[in-house]
TORKOL-4160 file (C-alpha; in steps of 0.2 Angstrom, whole numbers, padded with zeros to 4 digits, m for minus):
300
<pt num="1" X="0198" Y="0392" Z="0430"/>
<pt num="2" X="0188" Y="0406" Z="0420"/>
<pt num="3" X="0204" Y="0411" Z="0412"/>
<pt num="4" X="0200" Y="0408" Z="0395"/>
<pt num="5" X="0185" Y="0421" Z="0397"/>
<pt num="6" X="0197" Y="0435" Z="0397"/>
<pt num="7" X="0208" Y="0427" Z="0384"/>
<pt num="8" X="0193" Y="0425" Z="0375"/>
<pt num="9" X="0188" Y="0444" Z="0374"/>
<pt num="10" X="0203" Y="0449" Z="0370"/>
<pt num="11" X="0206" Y="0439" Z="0354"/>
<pt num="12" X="0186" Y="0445" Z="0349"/>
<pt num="13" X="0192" Y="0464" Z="0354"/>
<pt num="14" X="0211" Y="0459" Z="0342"/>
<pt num="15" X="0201" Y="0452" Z="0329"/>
<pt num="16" X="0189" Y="0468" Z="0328"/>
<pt num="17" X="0202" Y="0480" Z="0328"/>
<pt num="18" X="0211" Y="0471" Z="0313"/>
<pt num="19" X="0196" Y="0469" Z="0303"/>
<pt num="20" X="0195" Y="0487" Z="0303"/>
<pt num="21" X="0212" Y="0490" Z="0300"/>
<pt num="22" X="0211" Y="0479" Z="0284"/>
<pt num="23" X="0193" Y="0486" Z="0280"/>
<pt num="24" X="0203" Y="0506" Z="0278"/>
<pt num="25" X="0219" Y="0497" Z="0268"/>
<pt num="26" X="0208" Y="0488" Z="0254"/>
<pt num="27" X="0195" Y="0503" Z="0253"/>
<pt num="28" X="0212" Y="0517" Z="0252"/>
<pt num="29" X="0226" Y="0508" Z="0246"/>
<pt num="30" X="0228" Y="0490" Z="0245"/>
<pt num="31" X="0217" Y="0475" Z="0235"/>
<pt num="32" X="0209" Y="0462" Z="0245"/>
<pt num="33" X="0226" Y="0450" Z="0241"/>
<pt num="34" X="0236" Y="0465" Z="0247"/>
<pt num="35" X="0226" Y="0469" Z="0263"/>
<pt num="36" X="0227" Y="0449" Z="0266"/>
<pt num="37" X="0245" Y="0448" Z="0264"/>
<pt num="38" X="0249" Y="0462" Z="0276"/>
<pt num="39" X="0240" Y="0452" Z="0290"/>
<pt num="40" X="0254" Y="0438" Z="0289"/>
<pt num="41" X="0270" Y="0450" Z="0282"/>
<pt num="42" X="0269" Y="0463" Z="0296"/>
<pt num="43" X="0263" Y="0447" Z="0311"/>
<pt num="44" X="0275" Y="0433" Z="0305"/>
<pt num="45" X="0292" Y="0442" Z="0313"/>
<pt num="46" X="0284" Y="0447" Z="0330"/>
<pt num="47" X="0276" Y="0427" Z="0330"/>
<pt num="48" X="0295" Y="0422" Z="0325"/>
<pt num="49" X="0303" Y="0432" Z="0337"/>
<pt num="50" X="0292" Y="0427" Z="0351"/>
<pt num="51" X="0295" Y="0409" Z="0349"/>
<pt num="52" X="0314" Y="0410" Z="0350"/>
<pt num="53" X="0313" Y="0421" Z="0364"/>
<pt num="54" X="0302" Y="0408" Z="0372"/>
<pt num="55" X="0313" Y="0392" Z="0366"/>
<pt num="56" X="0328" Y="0402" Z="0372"/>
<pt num="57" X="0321" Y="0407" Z="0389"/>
<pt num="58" X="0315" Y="0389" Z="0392"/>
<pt num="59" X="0331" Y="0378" Z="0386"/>
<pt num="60" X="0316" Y="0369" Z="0376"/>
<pt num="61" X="0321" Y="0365" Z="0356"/>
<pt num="62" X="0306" Y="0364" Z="0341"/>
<pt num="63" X="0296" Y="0346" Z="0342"/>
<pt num="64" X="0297" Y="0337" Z="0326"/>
<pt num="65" X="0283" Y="0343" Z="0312"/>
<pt num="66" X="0277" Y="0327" Z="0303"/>
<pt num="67" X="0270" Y="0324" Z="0288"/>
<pt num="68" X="0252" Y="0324" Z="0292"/>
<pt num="69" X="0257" Y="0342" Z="0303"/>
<pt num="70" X="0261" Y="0351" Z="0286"/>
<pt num="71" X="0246" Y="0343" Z="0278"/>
<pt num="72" X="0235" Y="0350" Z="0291"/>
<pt num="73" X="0243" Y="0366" Z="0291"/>
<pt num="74" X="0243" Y="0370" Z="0273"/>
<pt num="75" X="0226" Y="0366" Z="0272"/>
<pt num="76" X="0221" Y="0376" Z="0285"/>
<pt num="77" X="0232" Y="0389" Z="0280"/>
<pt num="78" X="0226" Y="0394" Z="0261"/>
<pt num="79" X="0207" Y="0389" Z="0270"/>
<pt num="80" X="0211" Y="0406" Z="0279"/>
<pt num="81" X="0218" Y="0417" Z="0266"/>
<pt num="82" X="0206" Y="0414" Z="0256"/>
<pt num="83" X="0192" Y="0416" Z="0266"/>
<pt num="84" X="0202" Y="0429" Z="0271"/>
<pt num="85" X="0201" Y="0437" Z="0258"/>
<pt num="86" X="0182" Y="0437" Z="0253"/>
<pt num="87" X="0179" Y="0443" Z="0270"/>
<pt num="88" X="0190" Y="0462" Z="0264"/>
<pt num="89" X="0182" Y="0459" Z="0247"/>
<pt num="90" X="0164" Y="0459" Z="0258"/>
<pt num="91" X="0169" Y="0478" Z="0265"/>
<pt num="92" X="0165" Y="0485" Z="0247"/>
<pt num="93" X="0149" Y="0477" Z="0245"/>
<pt num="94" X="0141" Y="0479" Z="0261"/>
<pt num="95" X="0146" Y="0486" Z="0277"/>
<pt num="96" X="0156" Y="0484" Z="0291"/>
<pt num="97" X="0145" Y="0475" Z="0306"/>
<pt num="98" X="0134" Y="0465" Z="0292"/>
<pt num="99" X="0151" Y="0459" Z="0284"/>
<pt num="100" X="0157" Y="0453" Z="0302"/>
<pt num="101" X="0138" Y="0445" Z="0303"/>
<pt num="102" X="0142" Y="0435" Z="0286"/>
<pt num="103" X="0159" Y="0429" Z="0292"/>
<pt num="104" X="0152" Y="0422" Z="0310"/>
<pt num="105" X="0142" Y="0409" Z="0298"/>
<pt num="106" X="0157" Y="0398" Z="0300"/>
<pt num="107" X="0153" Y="0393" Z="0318"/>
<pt num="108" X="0135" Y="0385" Z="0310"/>
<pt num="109" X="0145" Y="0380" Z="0295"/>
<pt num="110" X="0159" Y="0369" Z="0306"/>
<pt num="111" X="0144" Y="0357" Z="0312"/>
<pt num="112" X="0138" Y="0353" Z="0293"/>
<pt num="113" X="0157" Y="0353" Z="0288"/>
<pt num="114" X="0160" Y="0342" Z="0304"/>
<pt num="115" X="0147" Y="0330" Z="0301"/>
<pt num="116" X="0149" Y="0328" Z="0279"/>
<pt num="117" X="0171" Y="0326" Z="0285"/>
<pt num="118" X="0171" Y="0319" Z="0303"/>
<pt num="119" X="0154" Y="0309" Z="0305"/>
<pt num="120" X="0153" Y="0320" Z="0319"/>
<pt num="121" X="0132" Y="0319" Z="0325"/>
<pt num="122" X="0122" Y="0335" Z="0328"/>
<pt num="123" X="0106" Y="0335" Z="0341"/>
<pt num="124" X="0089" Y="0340" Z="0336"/>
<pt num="125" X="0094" Y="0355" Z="0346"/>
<pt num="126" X="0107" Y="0357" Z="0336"/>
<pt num="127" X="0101" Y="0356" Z="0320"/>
<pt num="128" X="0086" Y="0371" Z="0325"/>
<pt num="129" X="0099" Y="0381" Z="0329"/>
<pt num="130" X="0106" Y="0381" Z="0310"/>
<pt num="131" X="0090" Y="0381" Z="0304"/>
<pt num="132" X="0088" Y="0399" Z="0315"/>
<pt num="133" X="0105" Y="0404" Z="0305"/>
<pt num="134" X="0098" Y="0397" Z="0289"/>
<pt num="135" X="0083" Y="0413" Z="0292"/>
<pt num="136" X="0098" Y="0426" Z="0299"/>
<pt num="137" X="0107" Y="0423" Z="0283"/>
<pt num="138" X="0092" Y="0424" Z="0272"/>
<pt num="139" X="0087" Y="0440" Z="0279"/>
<pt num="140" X="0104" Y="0447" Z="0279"/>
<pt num="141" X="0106" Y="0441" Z="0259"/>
<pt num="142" X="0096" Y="0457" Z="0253"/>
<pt num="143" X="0105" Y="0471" Z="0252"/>
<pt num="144" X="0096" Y="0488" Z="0258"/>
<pt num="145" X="0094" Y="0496" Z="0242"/>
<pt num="146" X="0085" Y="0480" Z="0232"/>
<pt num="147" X="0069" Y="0477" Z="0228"/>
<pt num="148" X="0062" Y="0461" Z="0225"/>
<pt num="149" X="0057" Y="0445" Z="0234"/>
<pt num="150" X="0070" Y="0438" Z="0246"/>
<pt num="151" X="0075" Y="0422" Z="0237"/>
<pt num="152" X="0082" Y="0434" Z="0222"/>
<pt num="153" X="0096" Y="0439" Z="0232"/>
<pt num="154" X="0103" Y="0422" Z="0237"/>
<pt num="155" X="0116" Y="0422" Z="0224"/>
<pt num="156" X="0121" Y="0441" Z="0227"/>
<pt num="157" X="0138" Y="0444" Z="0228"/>
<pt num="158" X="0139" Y="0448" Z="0244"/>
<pt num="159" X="0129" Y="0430" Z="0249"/>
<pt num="160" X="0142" Y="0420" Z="0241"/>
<pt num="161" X="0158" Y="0429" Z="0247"/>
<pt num="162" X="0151" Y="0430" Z="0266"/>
<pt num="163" X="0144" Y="0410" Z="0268"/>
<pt num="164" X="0161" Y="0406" Z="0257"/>
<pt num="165" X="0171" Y="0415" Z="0268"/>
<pt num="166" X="0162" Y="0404" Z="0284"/>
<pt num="167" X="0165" Y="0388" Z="0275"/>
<pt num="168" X="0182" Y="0391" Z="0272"/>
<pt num="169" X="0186" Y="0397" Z="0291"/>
<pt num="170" X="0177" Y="0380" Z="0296"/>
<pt num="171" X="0189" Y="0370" Z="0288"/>
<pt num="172" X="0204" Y="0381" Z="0292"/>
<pt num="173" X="0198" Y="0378" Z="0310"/>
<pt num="174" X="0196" Y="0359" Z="0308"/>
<pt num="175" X="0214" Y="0359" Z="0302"/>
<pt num="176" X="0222" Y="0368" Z="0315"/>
<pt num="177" X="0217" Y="0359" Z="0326"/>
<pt num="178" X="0221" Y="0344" Z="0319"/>
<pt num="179" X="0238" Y="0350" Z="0316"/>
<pt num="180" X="0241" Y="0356" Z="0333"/>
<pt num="181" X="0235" Y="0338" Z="0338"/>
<pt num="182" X="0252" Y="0331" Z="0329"/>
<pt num="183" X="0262" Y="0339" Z="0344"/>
<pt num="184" X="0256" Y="0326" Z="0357"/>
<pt num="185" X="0255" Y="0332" Z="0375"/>
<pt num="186" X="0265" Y="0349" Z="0374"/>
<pt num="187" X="0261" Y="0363" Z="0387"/>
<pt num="188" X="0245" Y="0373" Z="0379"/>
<pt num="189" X="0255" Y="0390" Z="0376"/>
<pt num="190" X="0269" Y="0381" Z="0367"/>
<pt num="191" X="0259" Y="0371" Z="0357"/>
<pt num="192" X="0250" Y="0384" Z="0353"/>
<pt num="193" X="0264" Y="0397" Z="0347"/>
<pt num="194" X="0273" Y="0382" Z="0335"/>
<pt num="195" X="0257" Y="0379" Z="0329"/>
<pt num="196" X="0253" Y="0397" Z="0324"/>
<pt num="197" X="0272" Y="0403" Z="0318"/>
<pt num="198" X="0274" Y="0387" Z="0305"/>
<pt num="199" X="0256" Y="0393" Z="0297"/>
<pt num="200" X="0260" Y="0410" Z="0298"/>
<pt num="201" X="0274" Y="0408" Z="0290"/>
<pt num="202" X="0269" Y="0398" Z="0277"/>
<pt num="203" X="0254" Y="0408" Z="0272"/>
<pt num="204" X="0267" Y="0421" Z="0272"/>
<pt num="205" X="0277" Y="0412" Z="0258"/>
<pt num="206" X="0261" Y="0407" Z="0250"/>
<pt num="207" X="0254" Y="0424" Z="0248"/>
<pt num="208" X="0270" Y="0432" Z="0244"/>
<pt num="209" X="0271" Y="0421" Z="0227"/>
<pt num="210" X="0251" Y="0423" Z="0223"/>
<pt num="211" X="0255" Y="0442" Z="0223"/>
<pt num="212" X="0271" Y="0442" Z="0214"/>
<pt num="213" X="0265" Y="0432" Z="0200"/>
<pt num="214" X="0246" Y="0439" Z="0199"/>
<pt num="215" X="0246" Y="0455" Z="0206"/>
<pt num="216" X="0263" Y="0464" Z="0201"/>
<pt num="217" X="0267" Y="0481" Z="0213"/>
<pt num="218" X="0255" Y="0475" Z="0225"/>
<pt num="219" X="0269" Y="0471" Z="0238"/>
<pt num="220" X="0276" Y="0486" Z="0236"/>
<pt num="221" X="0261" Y="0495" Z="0239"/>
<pt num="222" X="0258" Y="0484" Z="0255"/>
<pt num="223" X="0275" Y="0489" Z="0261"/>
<pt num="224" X="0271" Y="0508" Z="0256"/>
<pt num="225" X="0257" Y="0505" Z="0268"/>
<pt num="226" X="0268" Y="0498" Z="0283"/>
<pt num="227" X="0261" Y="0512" Z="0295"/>
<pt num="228" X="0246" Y="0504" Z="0296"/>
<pt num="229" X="0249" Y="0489" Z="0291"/>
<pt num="230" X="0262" Y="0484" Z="0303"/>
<pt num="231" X="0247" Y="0487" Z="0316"/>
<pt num="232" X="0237" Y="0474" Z="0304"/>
<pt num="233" X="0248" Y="0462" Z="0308"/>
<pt num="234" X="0251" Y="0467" Z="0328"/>
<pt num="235" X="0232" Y="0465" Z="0330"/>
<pt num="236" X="0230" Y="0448" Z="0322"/>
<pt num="237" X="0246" Y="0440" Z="0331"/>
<pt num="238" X="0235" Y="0446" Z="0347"/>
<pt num="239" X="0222" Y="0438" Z="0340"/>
<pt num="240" X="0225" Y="0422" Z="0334"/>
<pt num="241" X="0239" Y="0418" Z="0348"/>
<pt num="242" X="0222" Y="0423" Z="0361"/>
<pt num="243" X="0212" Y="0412" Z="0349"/>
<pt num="244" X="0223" Y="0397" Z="0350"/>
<pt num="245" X="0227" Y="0398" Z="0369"/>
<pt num="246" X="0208" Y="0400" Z="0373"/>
<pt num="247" X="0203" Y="0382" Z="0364"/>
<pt num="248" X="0216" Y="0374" Z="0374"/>
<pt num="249" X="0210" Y="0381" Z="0390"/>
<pt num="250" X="0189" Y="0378" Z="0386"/>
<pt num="251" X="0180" Y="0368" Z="0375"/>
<pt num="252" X="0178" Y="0377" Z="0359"/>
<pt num="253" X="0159" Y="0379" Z="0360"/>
<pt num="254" X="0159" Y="0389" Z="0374"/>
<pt num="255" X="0174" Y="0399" Z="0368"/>
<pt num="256" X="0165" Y="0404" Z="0351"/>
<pt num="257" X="0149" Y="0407" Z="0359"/>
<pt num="258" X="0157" Y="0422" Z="0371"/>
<pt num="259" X="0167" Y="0424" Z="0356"/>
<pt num="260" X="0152" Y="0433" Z="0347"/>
<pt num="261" X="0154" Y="0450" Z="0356"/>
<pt num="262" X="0165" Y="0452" Z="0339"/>
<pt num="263" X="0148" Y="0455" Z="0334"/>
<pt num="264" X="0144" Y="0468" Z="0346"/>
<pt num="265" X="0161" Y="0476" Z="0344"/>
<pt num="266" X="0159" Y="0476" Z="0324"/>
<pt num="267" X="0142" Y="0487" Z="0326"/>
<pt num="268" X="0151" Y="0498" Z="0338"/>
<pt num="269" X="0165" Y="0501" Z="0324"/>
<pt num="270" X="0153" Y="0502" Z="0311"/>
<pt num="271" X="0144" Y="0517" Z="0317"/>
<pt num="272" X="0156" Y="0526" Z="0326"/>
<pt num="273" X="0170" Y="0524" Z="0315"/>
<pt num="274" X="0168" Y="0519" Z="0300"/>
<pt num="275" X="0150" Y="0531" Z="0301"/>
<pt num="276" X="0140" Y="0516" Z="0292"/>
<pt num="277" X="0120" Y="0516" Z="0295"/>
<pt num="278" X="0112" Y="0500" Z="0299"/>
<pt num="279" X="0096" Y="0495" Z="0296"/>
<pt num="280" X="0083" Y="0489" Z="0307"/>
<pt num="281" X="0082" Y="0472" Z="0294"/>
<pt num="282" X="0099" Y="0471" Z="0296"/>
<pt num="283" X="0100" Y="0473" Z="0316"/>
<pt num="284" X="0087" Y="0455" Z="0317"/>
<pt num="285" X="0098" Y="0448" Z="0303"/>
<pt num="286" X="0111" Y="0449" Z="0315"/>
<pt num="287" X="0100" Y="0447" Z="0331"/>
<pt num="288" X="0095" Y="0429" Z="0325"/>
<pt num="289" X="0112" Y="0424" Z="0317"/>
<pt num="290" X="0117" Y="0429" Z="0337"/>
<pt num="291" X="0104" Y="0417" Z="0345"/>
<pt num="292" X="0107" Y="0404" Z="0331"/>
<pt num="293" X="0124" Y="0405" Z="0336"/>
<pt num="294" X="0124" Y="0404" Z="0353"/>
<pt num="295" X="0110" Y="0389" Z="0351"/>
<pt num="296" X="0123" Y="0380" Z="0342"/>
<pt num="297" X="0138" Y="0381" Z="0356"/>
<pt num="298" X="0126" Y="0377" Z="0371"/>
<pt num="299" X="0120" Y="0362" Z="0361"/>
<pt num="300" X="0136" Y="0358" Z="0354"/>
């Protein structure tokens, strides 16, 4: 079935159209905490409501959640937020599209992380492919107004919050799956939707006491935000719930390779909307991190 090539498209087209969204709430309104925070506030009641319409349609009830469930979730739920939130805090130092670039690192990043965890081996193939990613990510490290040799802009700002931010969505991505594993043989969409209301939820909570005791009128300027938020939140419940149901249809390497036309879609929002210029280094930063990319699924 070539379902999950649909699904596929349309959590890349959700996660795009979010990113923008939180993009015009930390440069107008919100801080990077704030603009993360409004992604699971305004998503966690539609997720919610959907699962007990579903449980209540289907006569089924909630499986039990373990132990090693919560473990897995809560690590991969403050991996997200905070890559989350160095991928908003990426928007004010470079722009849209090579931001997007910087955050795709996680799919080279999940092999190493996989390997130093998991054990998991990589093929000589493979490891070209990161090597490709290694040069995308070293061209894309200078901004376009610095001079200087290459190398000296390694540790820019903008370096360490994009590869931290693909770090950090490779082991929120390791844990998911590992606590969607917990719920045993489950239908797909169902596993999926408990999965992604109990870490919703509890980024949710999490978030909602960082911001209180650091951050003080920050909620209250993410509610005074709500017209646009609330469409923060619409666009990633489309997108992780498309997300999730995708891995369970196709194996995750195919579904993160077709899931790079988030790449294409982010160039298209930087210049039309946001009105951003790119430059030509930039465009073969992000043509080689691209092929690397899709290297890395094929050989995965």
């Amino acid at each position: 079935m070539l379902t999950w090539i649909p699904v596929t498209l349309a959590a890349a087209t959700f996660q795009t159209l979010r990113f923008m969204l939180q993009k015009v709430l930390s440069s107008v309104t919100l801080s990077p905490g704030g603009a993360t925070f409004a992604r699971f506030a305004y998503s966690a009641p539609f997720i919610l409501s959907g699962l007990a319409i579903y449980l209540w349609q289907s006569g089924q009830s909630l499986p039990h959640l373990g132990s090693q469930f919560w473990i897995f979730g809560l690590i991969g739920s403050v991996s997200q937020i905070l890559a989350t939130v160095c991928v908003v805090s990426l928007f004010k130092q470079r722009n849209f599209a090579v931001g997007i670039t910087f955050k795709k690192t996680e799919v080279i990043q999940t092999a190493i992380v996989g390997l130093v965890i998991l054990g998991d081996g990589i093929s000589a193939w493979g490891w070209v492919a990161i090597l490709i990613g290694l040069c995308a990510v070293l061209v894309l490290s200078k901004p376009p107004e610095a001079s200087g040799a290459w190398w000296t802009h390694l540790t820019n700002k903008a370096s360490k919050l994009g590869l931290g931010a693909g770090v950090l969505f490779a082991f929120s991505a390791v844990s998911y799956r590992g606590a969607s594993l917990q719920l045993g043989d489950l239908a797909p969409v169902f596993r999926a939707g408990v999965t992604l209301a109990a870490v919703v939820s509890l980024q949710t909570v999490l978030m909602l006491i960082w911001l209180a005791l650091r951050e003080k009128g920050e909620i209250m300027r993410v509610w005074q935000a709500r017209r646009v938020a609330v469409w923060v939140g619409l666009t990633s419940l489309g997108g992780s719930f498309c997300w999730f149901w995708a891995f369970t249809l196709q194996n995750a390497a195919y579904v993160k390779a077709l899931g790079q036309v988030e790449l294409l879609l982010s160039v298209l929002a930087s210049v039309l909307f946001f009105k951003e210029k790119i430059s030509r280094r930039e465009m073969a930063g992000m043509a080689l991190l691209v092929l690397s990319i899709l290297a890395l699924g094929l050989a995965i």
